[in-house]
N, C-alpha and C positions, 0 to 999 in steps of 0.2 A: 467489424463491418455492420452495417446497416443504422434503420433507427428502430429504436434507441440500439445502442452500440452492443453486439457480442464479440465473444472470442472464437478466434476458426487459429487451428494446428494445419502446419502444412508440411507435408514430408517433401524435404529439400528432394529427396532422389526420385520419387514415383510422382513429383507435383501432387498429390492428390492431397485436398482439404479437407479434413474435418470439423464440424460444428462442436465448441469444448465446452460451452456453456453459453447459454442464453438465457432472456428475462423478459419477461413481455411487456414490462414499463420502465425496469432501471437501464441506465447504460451501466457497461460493467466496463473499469477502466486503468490502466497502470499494470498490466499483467504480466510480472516475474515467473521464471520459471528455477525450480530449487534447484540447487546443487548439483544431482543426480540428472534434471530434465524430467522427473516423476509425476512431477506435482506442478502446479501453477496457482499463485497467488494472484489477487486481483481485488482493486474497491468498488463498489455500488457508489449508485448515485441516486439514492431511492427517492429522496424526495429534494426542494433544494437547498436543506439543511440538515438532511440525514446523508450520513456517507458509514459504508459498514463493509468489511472487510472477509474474503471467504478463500478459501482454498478447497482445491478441485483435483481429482488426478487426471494428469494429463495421457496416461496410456490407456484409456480406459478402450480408444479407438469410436465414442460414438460421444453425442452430449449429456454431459451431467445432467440429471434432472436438477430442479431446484431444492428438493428437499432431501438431495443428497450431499448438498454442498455442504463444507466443514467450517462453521461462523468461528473467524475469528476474532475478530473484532466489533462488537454490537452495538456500542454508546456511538463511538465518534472516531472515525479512523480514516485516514487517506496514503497514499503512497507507501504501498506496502514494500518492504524488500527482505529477500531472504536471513539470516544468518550462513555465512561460511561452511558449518556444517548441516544446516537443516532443521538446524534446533529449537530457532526462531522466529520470530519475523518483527522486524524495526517498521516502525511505522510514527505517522504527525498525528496528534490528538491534541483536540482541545479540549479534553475530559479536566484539565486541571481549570480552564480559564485563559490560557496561552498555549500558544501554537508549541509543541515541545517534540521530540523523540522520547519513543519509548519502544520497550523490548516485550511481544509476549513470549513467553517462551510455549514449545510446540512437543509434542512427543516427536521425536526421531520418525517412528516409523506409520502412526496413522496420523501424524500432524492435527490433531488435538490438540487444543489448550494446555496447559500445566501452568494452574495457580492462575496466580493475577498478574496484570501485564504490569510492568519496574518503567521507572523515568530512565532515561537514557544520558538525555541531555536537556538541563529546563532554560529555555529565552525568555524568561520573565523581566529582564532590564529593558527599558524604553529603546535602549541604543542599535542592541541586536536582535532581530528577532527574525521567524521565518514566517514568510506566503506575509508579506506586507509589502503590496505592489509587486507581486514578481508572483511566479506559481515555485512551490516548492518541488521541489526534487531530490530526490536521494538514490545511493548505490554505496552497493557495500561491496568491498575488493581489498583483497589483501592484510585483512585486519582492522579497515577504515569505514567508517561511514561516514560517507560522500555527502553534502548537504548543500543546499542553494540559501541565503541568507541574506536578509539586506541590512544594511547600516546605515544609520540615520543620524543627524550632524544638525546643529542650529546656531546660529550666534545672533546676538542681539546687537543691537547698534544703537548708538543714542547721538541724532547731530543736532546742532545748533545752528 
């Protein structure tokens, strides 16, 4: 809600909304909730080629301040989405140069970083690639992550 965009929780049974984090210049955007429902992932839109990635606990019952949120992704991160069990979070980077999946892995239980984030999947072929004309999207279910993708085709012709 609003501008620039936050995150509000709403409890399905008492309707009552609360504020889960706000930013007084980025929109915060794409916000998965873990596993459990603990925690909430979410990307910044700090500037409009900076995009950075944080997680928040969502029981906390009031808004995260800013400088409690848990970075995790700082260089270049969009569409965040959990790991299956919590472990991680898959996200789009174009920290290599092309748009790709990658996994950082997260401590289980304060969802802290561990280590450096792993390539997932790299679209570095001209043919396939993600967020070329289309907005990328991801979800991970069942062992799978979900990905939006475009394919691109050309032929040449020569008439006389």
């Amino acid at each position: 809600r609003g501008t620039p965009r936050r995150r509000i929780v709403i409890d399905v049974r008492t309707k009552v909304e609360t504020a889960l984090a706000a930013h007084p210049h980025w929109n915060l955007l794409q916000p998965r909730f873990s596993p459990g429902d603990d925690w909430v992932v979410f990307h910044t839109t700090n500037t409009p080629v900076v995009r950075q990635i944080y997680a928040v606990p969502a029981t906390s019952g009031t808004s995260v301040p800013v400088e409690s949120w848990i970075p995790i992704v700082t260089d270049y991160g969009i569409y965040p989405s959990w790991a299956p069990d919590g472990s991680g979070i898959y996200y789009f980077s174009s920290r290599d140069g092309f748009y790709c999946a990658w996994l950082q892995p997260v401590d289980p239980r304060t969802k802290r970083p561990l280590g450096e984030p792993r390539p997932v999947r790299n679209f570095h072929e001209p043919r396939l690639r993600v967020a070329v004309g289309t907005t990328a999207m991801n979800d991970v279910q069942g062992g799978y992550l979900y990905m939006s993708l475009t394919e691109t085709t050309g032929n040449i012709w020569l008439m006389k």
